[in-house]
Structures are given as C-alpha cells and as structure tokens.
Backbone bond lengths (Angstrom), bond angles and torsions (degrees), N, CA, C in turn:
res aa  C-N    CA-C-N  psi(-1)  N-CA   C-N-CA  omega(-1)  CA-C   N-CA-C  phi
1 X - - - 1.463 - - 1.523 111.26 -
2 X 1.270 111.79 -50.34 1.574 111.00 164.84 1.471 123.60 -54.44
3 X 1.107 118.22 -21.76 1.781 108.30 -179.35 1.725 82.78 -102.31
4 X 1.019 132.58 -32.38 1.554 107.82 179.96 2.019 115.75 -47.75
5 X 1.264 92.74 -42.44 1.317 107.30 -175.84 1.610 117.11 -52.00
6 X 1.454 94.16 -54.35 1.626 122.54 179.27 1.206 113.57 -47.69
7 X 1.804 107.84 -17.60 1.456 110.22 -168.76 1.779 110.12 -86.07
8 X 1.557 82.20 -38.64 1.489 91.60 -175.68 1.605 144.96 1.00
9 X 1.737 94.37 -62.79 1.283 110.41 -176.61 2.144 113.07 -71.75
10 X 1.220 93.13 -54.87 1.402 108.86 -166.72 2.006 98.87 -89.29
11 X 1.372 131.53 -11.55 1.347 128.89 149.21 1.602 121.37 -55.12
12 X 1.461 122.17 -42.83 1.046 138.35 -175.68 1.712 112.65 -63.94
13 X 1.451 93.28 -41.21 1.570 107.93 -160.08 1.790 88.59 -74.91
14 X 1.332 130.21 -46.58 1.433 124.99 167.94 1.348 103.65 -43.37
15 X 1.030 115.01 -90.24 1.695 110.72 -175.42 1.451 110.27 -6.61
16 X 0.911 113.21 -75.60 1.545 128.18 -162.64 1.774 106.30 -55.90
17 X 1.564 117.20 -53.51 1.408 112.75 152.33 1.743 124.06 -38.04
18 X 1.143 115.84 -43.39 1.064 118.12 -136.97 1.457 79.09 -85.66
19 X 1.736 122.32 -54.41 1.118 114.70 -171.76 1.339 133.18 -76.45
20 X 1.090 90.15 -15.31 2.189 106.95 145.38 1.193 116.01 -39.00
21 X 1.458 118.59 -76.44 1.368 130.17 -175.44 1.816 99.47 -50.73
22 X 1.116 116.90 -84.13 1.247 117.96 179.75 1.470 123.47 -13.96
23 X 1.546 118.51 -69.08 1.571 109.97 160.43 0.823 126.97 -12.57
24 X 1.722 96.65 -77.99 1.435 110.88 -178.84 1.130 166.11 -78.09
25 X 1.682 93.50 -10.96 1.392 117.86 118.48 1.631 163.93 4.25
26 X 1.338 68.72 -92.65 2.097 108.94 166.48 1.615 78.77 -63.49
27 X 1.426 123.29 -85.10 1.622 108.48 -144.23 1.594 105.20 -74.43
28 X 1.449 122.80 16.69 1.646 104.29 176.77 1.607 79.64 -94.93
29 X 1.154 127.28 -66.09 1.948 130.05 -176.06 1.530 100.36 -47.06
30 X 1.462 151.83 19.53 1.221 112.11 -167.86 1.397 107.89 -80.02
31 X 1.033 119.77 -22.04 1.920 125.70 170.83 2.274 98.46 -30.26
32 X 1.208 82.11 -46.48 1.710 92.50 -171.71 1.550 113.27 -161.45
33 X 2.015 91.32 85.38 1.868 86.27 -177.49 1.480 119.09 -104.48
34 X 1.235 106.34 7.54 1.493 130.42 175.98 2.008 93.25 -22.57
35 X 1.318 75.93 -95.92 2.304 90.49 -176.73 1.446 110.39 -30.75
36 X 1.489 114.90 -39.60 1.483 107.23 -162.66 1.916 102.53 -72.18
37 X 1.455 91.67 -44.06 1.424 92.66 -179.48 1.199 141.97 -46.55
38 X 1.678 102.18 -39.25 1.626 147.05 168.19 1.940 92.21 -60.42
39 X 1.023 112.64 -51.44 1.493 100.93 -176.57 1.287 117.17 -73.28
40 X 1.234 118.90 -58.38 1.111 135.68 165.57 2.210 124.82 -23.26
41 X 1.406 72.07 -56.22 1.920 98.80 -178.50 1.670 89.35 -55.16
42 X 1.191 100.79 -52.67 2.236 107.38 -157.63 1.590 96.55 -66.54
43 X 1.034 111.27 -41.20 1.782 121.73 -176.31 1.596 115.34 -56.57
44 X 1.659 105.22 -59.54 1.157 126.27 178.68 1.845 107.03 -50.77
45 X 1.368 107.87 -59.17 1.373 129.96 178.96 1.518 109.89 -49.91
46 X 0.939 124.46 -46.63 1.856 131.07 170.63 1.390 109.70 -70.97
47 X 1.012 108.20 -52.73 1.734 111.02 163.60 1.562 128.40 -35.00
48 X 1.731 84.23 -47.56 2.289 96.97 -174.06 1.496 85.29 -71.87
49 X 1.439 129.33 -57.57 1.405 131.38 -131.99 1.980 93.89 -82.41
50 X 1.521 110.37 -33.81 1.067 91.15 169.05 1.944 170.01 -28.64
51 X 1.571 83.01 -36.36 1.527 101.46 158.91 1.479 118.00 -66.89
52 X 1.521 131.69 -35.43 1.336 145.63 -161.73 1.198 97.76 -86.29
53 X 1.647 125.13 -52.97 1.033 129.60 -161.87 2.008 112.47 -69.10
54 X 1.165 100.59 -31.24 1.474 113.22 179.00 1.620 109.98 -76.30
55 X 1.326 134.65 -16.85 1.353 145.25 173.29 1.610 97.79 -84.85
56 X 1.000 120.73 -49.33 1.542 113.06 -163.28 1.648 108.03 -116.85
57 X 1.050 110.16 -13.62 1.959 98.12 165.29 1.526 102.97 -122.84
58 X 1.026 127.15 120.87 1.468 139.28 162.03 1.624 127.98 -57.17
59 X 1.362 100.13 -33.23 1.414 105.73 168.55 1.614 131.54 -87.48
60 X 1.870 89.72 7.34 1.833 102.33 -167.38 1.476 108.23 -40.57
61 X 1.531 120.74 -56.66 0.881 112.47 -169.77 1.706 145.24 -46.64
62 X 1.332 95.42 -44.61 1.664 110.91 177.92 1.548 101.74 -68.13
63 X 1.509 126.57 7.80 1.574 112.62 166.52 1.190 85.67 -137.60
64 X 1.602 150.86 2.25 1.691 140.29 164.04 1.356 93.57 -61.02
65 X 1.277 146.10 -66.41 1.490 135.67 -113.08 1.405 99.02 -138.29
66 X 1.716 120.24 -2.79 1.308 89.83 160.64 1.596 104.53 -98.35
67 X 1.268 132.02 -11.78 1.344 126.30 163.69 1.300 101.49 -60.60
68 X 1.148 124.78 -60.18 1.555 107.72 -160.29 1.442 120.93 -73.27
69 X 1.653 107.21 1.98 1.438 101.97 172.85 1.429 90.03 -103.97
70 X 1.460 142.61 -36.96 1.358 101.81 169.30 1.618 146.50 -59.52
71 X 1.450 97.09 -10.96 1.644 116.24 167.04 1.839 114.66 -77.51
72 X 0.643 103.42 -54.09 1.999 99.72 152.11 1.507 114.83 -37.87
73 X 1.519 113.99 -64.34 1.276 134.17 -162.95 2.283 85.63 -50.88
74 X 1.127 83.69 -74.56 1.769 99.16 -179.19 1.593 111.89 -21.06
75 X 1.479 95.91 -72.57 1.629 107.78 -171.13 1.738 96.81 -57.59
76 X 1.276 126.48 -81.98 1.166 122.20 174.19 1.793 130.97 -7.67
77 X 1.304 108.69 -41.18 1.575 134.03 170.45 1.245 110.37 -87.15
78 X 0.956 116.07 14.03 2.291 100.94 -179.99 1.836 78.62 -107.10
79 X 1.698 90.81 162.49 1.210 120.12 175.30 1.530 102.50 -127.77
80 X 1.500 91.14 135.09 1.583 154.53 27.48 1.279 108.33 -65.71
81 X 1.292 124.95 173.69 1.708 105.63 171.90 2.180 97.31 -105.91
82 X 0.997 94.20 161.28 1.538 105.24 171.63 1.334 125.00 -156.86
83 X 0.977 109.25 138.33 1.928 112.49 -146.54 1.550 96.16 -89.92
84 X 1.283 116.42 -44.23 1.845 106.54 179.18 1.535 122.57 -43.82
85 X 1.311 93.88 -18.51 2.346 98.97 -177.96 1.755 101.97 -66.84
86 X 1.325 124.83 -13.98 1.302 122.19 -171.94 1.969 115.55 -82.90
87 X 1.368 78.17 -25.55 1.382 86.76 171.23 1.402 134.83 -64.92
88 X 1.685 108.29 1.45 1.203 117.05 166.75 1.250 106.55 -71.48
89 X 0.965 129.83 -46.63 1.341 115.95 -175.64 1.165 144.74 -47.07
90 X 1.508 105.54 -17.83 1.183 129.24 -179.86 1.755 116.36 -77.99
91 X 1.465 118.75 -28.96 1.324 117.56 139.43 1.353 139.09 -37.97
92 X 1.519 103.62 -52.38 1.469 126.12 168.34 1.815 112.91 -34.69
93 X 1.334 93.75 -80.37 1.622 126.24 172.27 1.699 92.21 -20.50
94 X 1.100 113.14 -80.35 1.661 138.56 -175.51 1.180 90.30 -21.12
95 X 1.832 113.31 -69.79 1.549 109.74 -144.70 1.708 113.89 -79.86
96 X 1.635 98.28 -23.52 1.884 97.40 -170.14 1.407 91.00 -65.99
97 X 1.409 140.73 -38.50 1.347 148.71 -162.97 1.449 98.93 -51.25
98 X 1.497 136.50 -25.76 1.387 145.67 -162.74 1.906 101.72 -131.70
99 X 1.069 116.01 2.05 1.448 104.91 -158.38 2.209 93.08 -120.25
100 X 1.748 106.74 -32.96 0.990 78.31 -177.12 1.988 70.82 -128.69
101 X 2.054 84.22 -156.95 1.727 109.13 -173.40 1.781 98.69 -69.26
102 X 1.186 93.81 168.16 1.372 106.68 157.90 1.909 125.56 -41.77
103 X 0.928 121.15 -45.45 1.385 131.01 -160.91 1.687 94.47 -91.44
104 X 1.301 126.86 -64.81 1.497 115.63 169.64 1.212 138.56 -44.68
105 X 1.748 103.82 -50.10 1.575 117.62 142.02 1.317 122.99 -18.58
106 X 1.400 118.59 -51.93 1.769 115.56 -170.44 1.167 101.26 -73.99
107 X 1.300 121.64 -44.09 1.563 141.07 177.22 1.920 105.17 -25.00
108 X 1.243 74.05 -67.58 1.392 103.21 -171.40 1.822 122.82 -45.44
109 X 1.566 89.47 -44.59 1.485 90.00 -171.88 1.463 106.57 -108.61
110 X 1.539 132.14 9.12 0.825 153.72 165.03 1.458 120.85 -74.67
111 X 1.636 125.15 -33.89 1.504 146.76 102.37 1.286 116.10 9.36
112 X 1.459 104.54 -59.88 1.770 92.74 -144.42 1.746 84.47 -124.88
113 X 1.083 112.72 19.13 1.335 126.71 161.03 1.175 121.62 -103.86
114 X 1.161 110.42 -10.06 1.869 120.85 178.98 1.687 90.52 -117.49
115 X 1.217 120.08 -26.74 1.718 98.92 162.48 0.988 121.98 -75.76
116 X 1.538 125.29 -17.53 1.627 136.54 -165.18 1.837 95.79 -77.06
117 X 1.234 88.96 -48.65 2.013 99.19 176.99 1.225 116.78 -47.64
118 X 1.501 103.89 -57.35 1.422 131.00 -153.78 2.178 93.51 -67.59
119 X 1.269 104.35 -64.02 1.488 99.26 -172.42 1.245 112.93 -75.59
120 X 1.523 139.09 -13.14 1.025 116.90 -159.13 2.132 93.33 -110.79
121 X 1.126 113.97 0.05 1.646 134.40 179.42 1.774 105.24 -79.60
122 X 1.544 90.02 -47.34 1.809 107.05 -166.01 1.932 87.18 -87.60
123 X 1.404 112.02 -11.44 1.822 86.00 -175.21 1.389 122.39 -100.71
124 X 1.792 96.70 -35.67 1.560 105.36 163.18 1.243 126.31 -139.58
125 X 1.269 99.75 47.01 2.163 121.83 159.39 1.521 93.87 79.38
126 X 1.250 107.50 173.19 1.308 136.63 -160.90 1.596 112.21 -63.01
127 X 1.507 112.88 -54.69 1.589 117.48 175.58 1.729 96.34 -57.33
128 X 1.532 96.25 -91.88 1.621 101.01 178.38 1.248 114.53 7.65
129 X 1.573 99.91 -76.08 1.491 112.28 -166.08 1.098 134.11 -60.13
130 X 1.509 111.54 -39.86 1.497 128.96 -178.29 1.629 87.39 -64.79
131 X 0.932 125.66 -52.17 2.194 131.47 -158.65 1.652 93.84 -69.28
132 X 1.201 104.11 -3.71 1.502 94.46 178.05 1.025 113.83 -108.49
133 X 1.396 138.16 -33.60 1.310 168.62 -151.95 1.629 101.19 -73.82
134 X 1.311 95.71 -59.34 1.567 122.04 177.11 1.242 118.10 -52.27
135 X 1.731 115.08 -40.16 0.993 128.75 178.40 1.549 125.01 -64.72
136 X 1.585 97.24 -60.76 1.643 92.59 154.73 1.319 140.30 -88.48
137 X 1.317 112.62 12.34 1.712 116.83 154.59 1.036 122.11 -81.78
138 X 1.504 124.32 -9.88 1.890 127.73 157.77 1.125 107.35 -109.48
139 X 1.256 134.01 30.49 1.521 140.50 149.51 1.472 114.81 -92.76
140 X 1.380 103.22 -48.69 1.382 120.03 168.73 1.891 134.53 -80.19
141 X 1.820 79.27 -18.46 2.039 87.22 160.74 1.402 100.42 -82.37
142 X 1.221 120.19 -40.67 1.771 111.38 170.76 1.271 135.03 -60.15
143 X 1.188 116.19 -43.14 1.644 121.65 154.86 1.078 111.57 -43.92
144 X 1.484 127.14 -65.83 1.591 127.50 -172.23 1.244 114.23 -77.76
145 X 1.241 133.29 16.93 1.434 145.77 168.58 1.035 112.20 -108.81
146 X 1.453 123.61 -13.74 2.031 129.62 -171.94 1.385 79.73 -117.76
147 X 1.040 132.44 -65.64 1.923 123.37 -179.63 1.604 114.00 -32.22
148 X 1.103 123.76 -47.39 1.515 134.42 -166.45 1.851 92.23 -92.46
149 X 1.184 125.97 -51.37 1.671 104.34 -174.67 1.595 88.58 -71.91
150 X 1.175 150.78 -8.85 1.377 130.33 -173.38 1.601 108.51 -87.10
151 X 1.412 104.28 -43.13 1.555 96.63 174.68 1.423 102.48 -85.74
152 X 1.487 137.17 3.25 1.183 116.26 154.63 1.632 126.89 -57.44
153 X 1.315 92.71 -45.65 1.649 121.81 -173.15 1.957 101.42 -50.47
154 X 1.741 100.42 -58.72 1.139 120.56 -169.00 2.261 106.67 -54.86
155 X 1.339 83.40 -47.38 1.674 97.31 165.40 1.669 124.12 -49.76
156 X 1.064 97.52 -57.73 1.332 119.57 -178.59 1.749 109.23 -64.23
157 X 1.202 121.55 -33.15 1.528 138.16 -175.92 1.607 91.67 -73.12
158 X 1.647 120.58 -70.07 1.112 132.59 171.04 1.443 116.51 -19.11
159 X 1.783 116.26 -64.49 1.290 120.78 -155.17 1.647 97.29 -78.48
160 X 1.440 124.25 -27.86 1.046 134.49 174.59 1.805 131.63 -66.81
161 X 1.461 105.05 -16.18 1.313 123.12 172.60 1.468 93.98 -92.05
162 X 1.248 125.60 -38.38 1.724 117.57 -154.21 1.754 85.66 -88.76
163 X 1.439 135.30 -35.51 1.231 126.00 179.93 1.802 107.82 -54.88
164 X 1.517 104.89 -55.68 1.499 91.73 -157.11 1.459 104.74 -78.19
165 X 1.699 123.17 -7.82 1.482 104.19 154.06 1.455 119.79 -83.60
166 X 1.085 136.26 23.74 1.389 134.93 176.44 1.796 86.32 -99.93
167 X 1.122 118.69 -72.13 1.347 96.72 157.70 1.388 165.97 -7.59
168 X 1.598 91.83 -69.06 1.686 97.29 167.72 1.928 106.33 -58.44
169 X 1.535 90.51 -44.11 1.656 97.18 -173.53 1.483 117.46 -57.74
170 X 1.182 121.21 -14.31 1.471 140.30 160.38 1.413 131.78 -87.07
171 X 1.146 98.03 -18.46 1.694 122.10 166.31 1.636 106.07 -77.67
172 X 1.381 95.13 -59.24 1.638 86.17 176.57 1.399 111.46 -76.13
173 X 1.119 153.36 -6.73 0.971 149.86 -156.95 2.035 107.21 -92.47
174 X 1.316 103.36 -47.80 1.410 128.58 171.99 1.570 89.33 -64.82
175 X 1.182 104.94 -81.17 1.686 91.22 -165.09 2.022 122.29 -41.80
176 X 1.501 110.01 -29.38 1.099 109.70 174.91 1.849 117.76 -96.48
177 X 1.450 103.63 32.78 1.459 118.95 177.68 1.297 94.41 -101.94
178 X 1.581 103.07 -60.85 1.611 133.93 -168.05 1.362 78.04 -50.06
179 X 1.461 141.97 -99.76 1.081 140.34 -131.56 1.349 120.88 -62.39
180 X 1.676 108.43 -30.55 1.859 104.12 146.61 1.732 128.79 -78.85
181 X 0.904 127.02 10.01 1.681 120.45 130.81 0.738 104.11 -92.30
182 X 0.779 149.55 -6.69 1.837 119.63 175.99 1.594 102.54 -90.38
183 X 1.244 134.17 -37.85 1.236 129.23 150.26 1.261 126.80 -56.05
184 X 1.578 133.35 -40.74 1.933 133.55 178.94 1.899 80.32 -72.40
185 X 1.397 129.56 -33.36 1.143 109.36 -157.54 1.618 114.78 -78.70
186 X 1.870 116.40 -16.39 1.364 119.32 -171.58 1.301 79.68 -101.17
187 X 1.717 144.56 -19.98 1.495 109.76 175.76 1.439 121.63 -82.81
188 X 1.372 118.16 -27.30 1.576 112.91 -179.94 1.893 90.53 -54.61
189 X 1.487 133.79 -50.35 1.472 115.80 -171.46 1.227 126.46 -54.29
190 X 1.674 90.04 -39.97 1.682 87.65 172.49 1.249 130.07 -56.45
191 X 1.489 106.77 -56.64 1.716 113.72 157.08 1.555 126.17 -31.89
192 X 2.149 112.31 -48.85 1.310 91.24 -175.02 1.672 97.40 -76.31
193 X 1.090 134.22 -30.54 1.689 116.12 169.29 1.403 132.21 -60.51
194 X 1.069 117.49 -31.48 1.510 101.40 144.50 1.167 167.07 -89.28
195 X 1.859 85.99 17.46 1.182 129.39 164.95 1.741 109.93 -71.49
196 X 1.452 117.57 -67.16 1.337 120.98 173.62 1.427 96.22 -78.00
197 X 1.046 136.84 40.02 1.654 133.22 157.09 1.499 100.99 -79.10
198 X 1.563 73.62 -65.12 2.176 95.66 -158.02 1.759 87.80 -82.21
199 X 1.293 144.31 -15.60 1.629 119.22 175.71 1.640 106.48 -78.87
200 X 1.531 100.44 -33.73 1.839 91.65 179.14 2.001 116.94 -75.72
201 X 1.626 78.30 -47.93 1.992 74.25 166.57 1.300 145.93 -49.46
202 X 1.533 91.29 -39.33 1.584 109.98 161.09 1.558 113.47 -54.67
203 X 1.535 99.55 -55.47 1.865 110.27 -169.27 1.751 96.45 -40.86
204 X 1.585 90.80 -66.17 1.461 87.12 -157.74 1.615 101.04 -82.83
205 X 0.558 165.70 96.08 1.674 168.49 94.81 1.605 105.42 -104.42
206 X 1.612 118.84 -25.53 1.374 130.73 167.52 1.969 105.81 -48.37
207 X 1.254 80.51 -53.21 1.726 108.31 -171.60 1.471 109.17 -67.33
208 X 1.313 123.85 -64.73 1.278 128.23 144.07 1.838 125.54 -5.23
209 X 0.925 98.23 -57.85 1.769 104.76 -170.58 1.512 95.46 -98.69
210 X 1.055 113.75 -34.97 2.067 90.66 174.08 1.452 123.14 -76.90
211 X 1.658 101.00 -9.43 1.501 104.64 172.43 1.379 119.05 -99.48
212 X 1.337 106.61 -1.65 1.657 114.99 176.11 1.836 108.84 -85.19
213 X 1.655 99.24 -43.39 1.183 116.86 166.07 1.603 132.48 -58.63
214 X 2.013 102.10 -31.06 1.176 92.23 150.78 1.442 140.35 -87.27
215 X 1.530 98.37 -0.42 1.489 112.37 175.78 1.464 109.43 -83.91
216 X 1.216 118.89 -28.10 1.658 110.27 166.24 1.901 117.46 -68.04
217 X 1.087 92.11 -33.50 1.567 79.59 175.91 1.692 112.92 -91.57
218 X 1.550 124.65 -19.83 1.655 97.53 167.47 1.564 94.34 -81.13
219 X 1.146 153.89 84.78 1.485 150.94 -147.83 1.619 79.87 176.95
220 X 1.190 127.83 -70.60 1.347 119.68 179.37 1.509 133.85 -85.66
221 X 1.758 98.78 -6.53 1.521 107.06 -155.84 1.626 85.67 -118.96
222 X 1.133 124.34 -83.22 1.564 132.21 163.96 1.602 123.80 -113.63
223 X 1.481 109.30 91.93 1.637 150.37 154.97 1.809 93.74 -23.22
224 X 1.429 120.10 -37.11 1.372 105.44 -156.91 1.800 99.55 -85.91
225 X 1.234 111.78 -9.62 1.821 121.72 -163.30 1.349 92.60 -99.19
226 X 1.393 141.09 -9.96 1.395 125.59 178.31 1.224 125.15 -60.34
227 X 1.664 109.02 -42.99 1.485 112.72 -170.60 1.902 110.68 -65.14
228 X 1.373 102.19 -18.53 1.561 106.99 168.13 0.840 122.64 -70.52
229 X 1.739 136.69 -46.10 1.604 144.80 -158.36 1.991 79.44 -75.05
230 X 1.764 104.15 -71.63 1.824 104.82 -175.62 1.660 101.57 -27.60
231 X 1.207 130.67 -63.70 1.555 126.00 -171.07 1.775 91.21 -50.40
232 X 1.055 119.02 -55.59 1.314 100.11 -153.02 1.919 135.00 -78.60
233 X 1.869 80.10 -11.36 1.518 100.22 162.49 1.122 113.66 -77.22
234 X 1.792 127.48 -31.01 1.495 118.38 179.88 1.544 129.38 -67.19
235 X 1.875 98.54 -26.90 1.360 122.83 169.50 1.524 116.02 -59.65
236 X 1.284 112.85 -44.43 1.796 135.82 -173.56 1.900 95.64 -70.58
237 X 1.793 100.90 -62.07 1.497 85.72 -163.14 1.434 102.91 -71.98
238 X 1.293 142.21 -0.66 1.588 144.57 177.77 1.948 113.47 -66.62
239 X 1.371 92.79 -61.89 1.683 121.95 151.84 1.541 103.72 -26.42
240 X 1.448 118.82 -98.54 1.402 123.34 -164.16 1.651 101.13 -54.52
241 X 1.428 110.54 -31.46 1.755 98.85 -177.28 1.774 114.54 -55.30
242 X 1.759 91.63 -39.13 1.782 95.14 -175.31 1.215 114.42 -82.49
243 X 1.661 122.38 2.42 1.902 123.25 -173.30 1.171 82.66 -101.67
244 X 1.445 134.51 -32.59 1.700 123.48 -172.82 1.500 111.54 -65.17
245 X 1.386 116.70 -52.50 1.238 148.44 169.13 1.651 110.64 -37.74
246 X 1.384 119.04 -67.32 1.317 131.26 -177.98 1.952 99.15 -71.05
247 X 0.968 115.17 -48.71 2.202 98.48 166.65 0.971 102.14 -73.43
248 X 1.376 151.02 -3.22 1.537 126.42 -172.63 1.405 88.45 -94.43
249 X 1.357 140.64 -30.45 1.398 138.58 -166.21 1.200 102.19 -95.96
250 X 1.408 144.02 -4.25 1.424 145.66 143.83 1.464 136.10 -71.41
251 X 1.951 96.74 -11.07 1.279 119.84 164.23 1.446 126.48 -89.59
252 X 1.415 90.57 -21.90 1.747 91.08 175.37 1.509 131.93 -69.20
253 X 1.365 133.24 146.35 1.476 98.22 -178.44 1.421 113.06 -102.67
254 X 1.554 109.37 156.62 1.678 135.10 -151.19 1.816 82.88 -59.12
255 X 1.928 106.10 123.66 1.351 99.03 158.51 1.436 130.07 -89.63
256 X 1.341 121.53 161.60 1.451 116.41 -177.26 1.223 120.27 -76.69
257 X 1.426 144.31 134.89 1.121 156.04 -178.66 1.705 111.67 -69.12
C-alpha cells in the first residue's frame, strides 16, 4: 500500500504521456492503426499491471523493461516515422529510477538515452533531432527530479510517523514505569507501617497484660498498689490508642484540596 501511494505522483504523469502518444498516434496511423494499437494496448497493459507486479513477483523487472523497451523500440520503427512514440521512454526512465539501485538505474536510462538519440537523429536528421532530444531530456530530468523529491517527501513523512510512534510508545512506557513505583513505592510504606503497626501494638498490649497481671496480684497481695498499676494501664492504653491513631492517619491517602 505504501509503494502504491509512492506511485501516485509520477504514475499519473505516465498516464497522461502515454495517452498523449496514443491519440496521436492512433490519428497519425489511422490509414492503418491496427499495430499501433496492438502495441500500444501491451505497453499500456504492463504499465497498469506494473505496480502489482513489483509487490508480488520480485523478478518483474528483468522481464518488465526489456519488453517494454522492445515495444517502444517497435512503435518508434513503423513508418511514417513520428517523433511523439519516443516519449515512452520517458516513463521508462521514471520507473528503473524506483525499480532498481543507483548504478543499474544509470545503466538503464543511459539505454534509452542512446535510443532516444539514436531514433529521433535517424528520423528527422541531425539538427531536428538533436533540438528534440534536448527537449525530452529536460522533460524527463524534470520528471525524475519531482519523482525522487516526491518519494523523498513520502520517505520523510514515513520516517516521521514511525518517529512520533516510537515516542508515544515511550511515553507510555515511562508513564507505566512511573506508575509502578509509585505503586512498589506506596507498598514498601505500607509494609514499613505495618510493620511498626504490629511491633508497637504488640509492645504495648505486651505491656498492657503484665500490668493488668500485676494489678491482679497487688489485688490480692497489696489492695493499696492497685489504684497505681489502674493509673498506669489508663496511661499505657491512652499511648497505644494515640500510636494506633497516628499510623492509621499515615495510612490514609493524602486528600485533594
């Protein structure tokens, strides 16, 4: 789906060549447009199927472009001669620019740049030809100069969507770190508070029952020492009431204002 897209700009711009030529073509042959059409149709047809064919066969190329440069080659060679059939090539050019590397690429249009010479020199002489030549080699440095900043653009859009989700995915990622310390971080408190929960509760309820216990025996032994141990359990259970009191309010969580 992404290289369909990629095609967009510089797919369109074929079309529009292609159906240039074709017209005009068809109406220079209409005496006899049978062949042109027949060429034309097979050309056109490799052209549409091209995008599909490059997703699902890997080897399209090494049988795309030498057919389709012998179908150029063809139209280019019928008589009468007519100089618009060269302009296929200029599609061509476009696509090896995207189809192979750099170095084959030159190959490539370097080819159909010495055919561009070659037929349009041998069809209408040397001035003619050369003034023509010229013509569509800065038609075709312009195409392949808006083709390449477009899939630059298209690249650049790409690397820029995959950045700011590497991002977000890092955004959430931090935030759902953050949000487990901050949870191991309120349970280690909880833990150390209910740690000094149960060591002070224990203490004093420890304390509690040996002073109740010593209040049962001056209770039987000396009656006059009770009212002291009673003071001193009320003092003790007062104590553990306010250490219970002061962690239970360290357990609560902080309300918002």
């Amino acid at each position: 789906m992404k290289r369909a897209r990629g095609y967009q700009g510089s797919y369109l711009i074929g079309f529009i060549i292609i159906s240039a030529v074709a017209l005009r073509t068809i109406l220079f042959y209409q005496s006899n447009p049978v062949t042109v059409i027949l060429l034309l149709a097979i050309y056109g047809l490799f052209y549409i199927l091209e995008p599909w064919l490059s997703s699902y066969i890997n080897w399209h190329k090494f049988l795309y472009f030498p057919v389709q440069t012998a179908l150029v080659v063809a139209l280019t060679n019928l008589r009468p001669f007519t100089d618009i059939s060269s302009l296929l090539y200029v599609p061509l050019c476009i696509q090896v620019t995207r189809a192979f590397s750099r170095r084959p690429a030159l190959i490539w249009i370097i080819i159909y740049v010495a055919l561009l010479v070659v037929t349009l020199i041998l069809g209408l002489g040397w001035q003619e030809g050369l003034a023509l030549v010229l013509l569509y080699l800065a038609v075709c440095a312009f195409l392949i100069s808006y083709d390449f900043l477009y899939s630059q653009r298209q690249a650049d859009q790409a690397e820029s969507q995959r950045l700011l989700a590497d991002l977000q995915s890092a955004h959430r990622k931090l935030q759902e770190h953050a949000a487990q310390a901050e949870e191991l971080a309120a349970a280690r408190e909880r833990n150390r508070l209910a740690r000094e929960l149960h060591d002070s509760v224990s203490q004093a309820i420890f304390s509690i029952t040996l002073t109740s216990q010593s209040a049962r025996l001056f209770l039987e032994r000396k009656p006059a020492r009770v009212p002291e141990q009673i003071d001193r359990l009320q003092t003790m259970t007062e104590n553990a009431l306010a250490q219970l009191r002061a962690l239970i309010a360290q357990l609560r969580p902080p309300q918002n204002s």
